[in-house]
Every structure is written in structure tokens, then in C-alpha cells.
N, CA, C and O atoms as a GROMACS GRO file, in nm:
protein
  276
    1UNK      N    1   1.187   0.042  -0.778
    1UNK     CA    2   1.121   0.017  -0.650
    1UNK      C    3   1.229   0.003  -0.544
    1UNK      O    4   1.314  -0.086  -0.549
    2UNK      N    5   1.222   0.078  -0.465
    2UNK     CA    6   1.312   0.092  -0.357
    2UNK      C    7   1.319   0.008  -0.241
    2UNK      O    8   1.419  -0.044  -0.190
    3UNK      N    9   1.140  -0.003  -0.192
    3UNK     CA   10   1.107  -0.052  -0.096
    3UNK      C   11   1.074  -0.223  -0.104
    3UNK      O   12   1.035  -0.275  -0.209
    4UNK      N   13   1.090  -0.281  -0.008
    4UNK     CA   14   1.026  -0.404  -0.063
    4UNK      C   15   0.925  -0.423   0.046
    4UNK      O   16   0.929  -0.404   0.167
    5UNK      N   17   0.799  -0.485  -0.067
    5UNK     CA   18   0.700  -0.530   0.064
    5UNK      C   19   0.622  -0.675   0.044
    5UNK      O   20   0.653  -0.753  -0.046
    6UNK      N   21   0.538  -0.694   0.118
    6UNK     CA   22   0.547  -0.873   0.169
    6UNK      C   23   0.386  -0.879   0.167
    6UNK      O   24   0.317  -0.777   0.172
    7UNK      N   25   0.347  -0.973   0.161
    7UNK     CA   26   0.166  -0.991   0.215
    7UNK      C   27   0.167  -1.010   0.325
    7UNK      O   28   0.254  -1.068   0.390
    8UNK      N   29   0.077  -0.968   0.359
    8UNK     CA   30   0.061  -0.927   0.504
    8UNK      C   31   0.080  -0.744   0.587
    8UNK      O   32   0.035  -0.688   0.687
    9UNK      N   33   0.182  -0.702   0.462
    9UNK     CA   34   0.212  -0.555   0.566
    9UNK      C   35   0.162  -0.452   0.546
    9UNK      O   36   0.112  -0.414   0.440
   10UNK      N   37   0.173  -0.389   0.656
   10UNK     CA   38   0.118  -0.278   0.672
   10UNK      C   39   0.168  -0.132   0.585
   10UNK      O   40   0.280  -0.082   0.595
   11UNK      N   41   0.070  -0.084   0.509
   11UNK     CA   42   0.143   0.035   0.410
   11UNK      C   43   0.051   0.166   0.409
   11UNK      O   44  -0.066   0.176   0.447
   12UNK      N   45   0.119   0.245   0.365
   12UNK     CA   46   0.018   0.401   0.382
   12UNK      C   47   0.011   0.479   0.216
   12UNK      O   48   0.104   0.533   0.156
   13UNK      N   49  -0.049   0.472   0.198
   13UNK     CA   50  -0.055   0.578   0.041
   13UNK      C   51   0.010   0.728   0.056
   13UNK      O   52  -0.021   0.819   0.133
   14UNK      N   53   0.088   0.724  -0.021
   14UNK     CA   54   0.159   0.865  -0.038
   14UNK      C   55   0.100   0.935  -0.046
   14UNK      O   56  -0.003   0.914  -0.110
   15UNK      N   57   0.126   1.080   0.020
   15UNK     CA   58   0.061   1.196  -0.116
   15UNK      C   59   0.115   1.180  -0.225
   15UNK      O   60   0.231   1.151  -0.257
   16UNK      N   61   0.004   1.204  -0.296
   16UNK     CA   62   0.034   1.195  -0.404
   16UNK      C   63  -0.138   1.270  -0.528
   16UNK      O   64  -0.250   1.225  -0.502
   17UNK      N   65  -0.123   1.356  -0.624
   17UNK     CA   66  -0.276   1.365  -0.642
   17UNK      C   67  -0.300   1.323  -0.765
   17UNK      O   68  -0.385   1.368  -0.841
   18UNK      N   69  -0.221   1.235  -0.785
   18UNK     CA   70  -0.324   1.131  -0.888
   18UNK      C   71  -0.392   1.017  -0.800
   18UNK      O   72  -0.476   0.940  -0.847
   19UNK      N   73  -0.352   1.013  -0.680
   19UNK     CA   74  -0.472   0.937  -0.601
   19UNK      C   75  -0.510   0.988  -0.478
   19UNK      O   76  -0.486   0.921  -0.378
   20UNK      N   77  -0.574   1.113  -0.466
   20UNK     CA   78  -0.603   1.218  -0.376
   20UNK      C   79  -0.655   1.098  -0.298
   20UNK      O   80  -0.582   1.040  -0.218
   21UNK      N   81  -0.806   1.053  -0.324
   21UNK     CA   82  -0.880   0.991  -0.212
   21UNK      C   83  -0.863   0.895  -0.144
   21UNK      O   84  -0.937   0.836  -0.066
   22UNK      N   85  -0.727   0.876  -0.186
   22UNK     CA   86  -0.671   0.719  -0.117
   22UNK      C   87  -0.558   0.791  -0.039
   22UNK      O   88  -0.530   0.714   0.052
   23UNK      N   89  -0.448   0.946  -0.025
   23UNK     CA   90  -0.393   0.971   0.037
   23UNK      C   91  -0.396   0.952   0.189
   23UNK      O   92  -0.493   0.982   0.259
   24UNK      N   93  -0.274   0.897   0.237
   24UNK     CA   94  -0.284   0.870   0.395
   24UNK      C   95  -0.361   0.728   0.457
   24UNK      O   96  -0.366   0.701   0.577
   25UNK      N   97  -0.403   0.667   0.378
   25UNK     CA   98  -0.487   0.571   0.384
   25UNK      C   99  -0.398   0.426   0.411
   25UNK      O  100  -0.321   0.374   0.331
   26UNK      N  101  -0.440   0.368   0.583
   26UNK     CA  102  -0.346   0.279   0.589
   26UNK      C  103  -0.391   0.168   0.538
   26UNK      O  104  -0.512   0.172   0.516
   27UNK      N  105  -0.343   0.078   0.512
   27UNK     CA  106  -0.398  -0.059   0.410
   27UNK      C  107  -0.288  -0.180   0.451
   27UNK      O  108  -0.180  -0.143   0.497
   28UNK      N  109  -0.310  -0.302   0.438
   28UNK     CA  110  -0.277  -0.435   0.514
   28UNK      C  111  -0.215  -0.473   0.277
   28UNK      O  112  -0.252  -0.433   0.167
   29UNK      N  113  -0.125  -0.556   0.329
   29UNK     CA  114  -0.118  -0.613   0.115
   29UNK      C  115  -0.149  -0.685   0.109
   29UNK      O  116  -0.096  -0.763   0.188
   30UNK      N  117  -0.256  -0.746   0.024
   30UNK     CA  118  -0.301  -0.837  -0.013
   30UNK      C  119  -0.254  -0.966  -0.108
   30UNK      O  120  -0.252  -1.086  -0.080
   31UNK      N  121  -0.222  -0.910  -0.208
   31UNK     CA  122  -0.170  -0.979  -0.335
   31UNK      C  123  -0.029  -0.871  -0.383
   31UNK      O  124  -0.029  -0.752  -0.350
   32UNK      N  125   0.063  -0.922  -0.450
   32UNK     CA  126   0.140  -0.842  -0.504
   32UNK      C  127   0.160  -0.911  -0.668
   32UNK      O  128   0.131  -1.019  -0.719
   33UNK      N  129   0.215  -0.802  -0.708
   33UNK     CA  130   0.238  -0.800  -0.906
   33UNK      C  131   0.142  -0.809  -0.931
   33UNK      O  132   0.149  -0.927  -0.966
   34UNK      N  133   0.000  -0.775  -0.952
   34UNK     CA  134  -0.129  -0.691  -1.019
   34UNK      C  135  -0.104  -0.644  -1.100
   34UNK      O  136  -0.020  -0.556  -1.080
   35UNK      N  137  -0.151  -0.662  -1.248
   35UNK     CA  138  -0.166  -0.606  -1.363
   35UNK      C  139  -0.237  -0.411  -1.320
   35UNK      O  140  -0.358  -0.409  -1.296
   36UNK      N  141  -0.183  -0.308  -1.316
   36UNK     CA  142  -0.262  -0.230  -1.266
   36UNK      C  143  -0.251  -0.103  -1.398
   36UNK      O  144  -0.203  -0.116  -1.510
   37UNK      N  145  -0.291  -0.024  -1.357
   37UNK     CA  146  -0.312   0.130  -1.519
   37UNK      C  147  -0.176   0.164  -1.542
   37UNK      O  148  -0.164   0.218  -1.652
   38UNK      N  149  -0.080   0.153  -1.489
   38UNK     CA  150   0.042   0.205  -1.462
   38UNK      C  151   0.172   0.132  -1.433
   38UNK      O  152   0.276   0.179  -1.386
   39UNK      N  153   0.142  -0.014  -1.477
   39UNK     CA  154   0.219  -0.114  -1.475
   39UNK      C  155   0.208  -0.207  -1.374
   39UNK      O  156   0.089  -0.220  -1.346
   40UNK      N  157   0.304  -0.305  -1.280
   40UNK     CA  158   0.245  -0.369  -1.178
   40UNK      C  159   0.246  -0.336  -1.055
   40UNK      O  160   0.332  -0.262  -1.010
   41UNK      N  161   0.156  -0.384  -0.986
   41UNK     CA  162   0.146  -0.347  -0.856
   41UNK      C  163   0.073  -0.404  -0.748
   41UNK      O  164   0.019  -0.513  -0.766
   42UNK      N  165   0.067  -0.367  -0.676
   42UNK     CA  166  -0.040  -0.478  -0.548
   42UNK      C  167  -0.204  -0.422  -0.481
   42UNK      O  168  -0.251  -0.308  -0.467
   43UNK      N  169  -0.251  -0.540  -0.455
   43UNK     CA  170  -0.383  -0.499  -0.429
   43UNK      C  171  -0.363  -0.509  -0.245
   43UNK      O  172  -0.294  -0.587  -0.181
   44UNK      N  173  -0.432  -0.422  -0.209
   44UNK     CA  174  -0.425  -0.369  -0.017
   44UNK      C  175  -0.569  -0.388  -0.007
   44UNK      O  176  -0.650  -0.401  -0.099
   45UNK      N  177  -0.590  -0.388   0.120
   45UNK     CA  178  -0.737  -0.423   0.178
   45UNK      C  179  -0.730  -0.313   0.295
   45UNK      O  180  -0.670  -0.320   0.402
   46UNK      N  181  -0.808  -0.208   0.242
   46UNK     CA  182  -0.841  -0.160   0.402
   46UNK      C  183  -0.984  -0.163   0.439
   46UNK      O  184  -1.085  -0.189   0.375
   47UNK      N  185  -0.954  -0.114   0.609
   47UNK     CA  186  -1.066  -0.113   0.691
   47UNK      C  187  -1.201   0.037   0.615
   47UNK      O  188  -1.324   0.033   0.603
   48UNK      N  189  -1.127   0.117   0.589
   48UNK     CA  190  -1.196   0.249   0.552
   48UNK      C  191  -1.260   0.232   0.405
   48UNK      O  192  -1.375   0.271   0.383
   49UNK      N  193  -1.169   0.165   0.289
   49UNK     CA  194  -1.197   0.192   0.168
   49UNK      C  195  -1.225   0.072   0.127
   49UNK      O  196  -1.273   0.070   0.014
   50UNK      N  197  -1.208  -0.060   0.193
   50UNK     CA  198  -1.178  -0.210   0.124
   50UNK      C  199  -1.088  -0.216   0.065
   50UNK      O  200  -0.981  -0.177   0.112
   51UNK      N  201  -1.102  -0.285  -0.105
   51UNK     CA  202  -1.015  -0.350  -0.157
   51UNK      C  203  -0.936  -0.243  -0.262
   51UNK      O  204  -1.022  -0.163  -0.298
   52UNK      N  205  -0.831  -0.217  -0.313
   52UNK     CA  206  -0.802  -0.140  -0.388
   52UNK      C  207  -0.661  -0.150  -0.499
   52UNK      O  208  -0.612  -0.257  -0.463
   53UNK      N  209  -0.595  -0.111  -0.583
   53UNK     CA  210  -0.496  -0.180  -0.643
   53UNK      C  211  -0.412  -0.026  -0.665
   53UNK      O  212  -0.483   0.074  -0.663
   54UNK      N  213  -0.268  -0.008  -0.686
   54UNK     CA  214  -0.168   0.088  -0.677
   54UNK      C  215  -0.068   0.066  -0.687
   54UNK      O  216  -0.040  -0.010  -0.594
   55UNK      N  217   0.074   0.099  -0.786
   55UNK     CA  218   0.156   0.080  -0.746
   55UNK      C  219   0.236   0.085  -0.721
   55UNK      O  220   0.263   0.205  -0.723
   56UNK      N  221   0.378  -0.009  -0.667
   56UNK     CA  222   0.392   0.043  -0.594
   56UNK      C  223   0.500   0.137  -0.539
   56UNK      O  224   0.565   0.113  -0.437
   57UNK      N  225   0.514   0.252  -0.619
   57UNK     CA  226   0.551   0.413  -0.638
   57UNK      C  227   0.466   0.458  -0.544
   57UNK      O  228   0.498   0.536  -0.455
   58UNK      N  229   0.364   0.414  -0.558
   58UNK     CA  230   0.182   0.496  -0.415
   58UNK      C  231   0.225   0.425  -0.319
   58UNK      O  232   0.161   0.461  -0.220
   59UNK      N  233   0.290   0.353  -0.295
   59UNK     CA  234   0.296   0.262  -0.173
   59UNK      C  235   0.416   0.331  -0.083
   59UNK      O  236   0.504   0.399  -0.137
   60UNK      N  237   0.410   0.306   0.060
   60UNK     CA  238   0.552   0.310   0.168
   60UNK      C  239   0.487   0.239   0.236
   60UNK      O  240   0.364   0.237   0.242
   61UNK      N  241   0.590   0.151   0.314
   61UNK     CA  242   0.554   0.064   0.454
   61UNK      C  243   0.552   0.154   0.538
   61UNK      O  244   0.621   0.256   0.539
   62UNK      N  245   0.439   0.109   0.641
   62UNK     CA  246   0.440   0.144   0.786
   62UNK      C  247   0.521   0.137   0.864
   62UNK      O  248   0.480   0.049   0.941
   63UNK      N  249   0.656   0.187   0.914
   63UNK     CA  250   0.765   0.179   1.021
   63UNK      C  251   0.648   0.050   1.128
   63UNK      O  252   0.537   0.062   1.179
   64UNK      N  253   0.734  -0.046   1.122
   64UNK     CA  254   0.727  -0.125   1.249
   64UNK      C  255   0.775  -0.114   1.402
   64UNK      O  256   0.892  -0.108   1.439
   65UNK      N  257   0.665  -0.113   1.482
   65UNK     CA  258   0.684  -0.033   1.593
   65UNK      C  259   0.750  -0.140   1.709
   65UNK      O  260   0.678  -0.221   1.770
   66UNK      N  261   0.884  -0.129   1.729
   66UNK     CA  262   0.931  -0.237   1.801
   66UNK      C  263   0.947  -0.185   1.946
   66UNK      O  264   0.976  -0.068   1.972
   67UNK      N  265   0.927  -0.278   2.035
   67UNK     CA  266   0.891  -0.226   2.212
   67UNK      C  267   0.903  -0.342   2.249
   67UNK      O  268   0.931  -0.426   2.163
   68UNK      N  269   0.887  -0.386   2.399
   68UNK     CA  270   0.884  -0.473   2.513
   68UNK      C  271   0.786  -0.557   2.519
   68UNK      O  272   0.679  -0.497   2.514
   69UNK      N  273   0.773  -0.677   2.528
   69UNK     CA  274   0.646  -0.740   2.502
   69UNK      C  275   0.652  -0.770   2.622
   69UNK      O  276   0.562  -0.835   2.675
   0.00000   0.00000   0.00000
């Protein structure tokens, strides 16, 4: 695992087509280290699909968009 990610952040599903219907799909993390089909991983909550579990190989963070407040 290359990336590291946190609860709370923002992440996007790879392509990837062992999980076609979740490709591109942005998602918030919920929980992390989930027992999942493919070893561990974290459960994401999105707005489009709800709750879902992947890991996290399917996962990249969302570039944080830094600007002027």
C-alpha cells in the first residue's frame, strides 16, 4: 500500500474491472482494516451507492484542492 488514508477522506475507485460498477465513484472513508474478499480494507460511504467495502489497491485519494480562503 502506497497510499495512506485517514477517516474522513475523500477517495475515488480506480478503474479497475473487477469492480466495474463502483469505477470513478467518489466516496468519503468510513472505517479502515475491514475484513474484506481480498484481504483488508476499508469501508467508504457514498452519496450515489452508500455504504461499500474495497481494498485498498481500489482505492486513491482525492488530490486536495488547496486555494485562498
Amino acid at each position: 500500500m502506497n497510499a495512506v488514508f485517514r477517516v474522513g477522506q475523500l477517495v475515488v475507485v480506480k478503474e479497475d474491472p473487477d469492480v466495474f460498477p463502483f469505477c470513478g465513484e467518489i466516496a468519503r472513508v468510513s472505517v479502515l482494516d475491514v475484513p474484506c474478499m481480498d484481504g483488508l480494507g476499508m469501508e467508504v460511504v457514498s452519496d450515489h451507492l452508500g455504504r461499500f467495502k474495497g481494498t485498498y489497491e481500489q482505492f486513491e485519494p482525492v488530490p486536495e484542492i488547496k486555494g485562498r480562503h
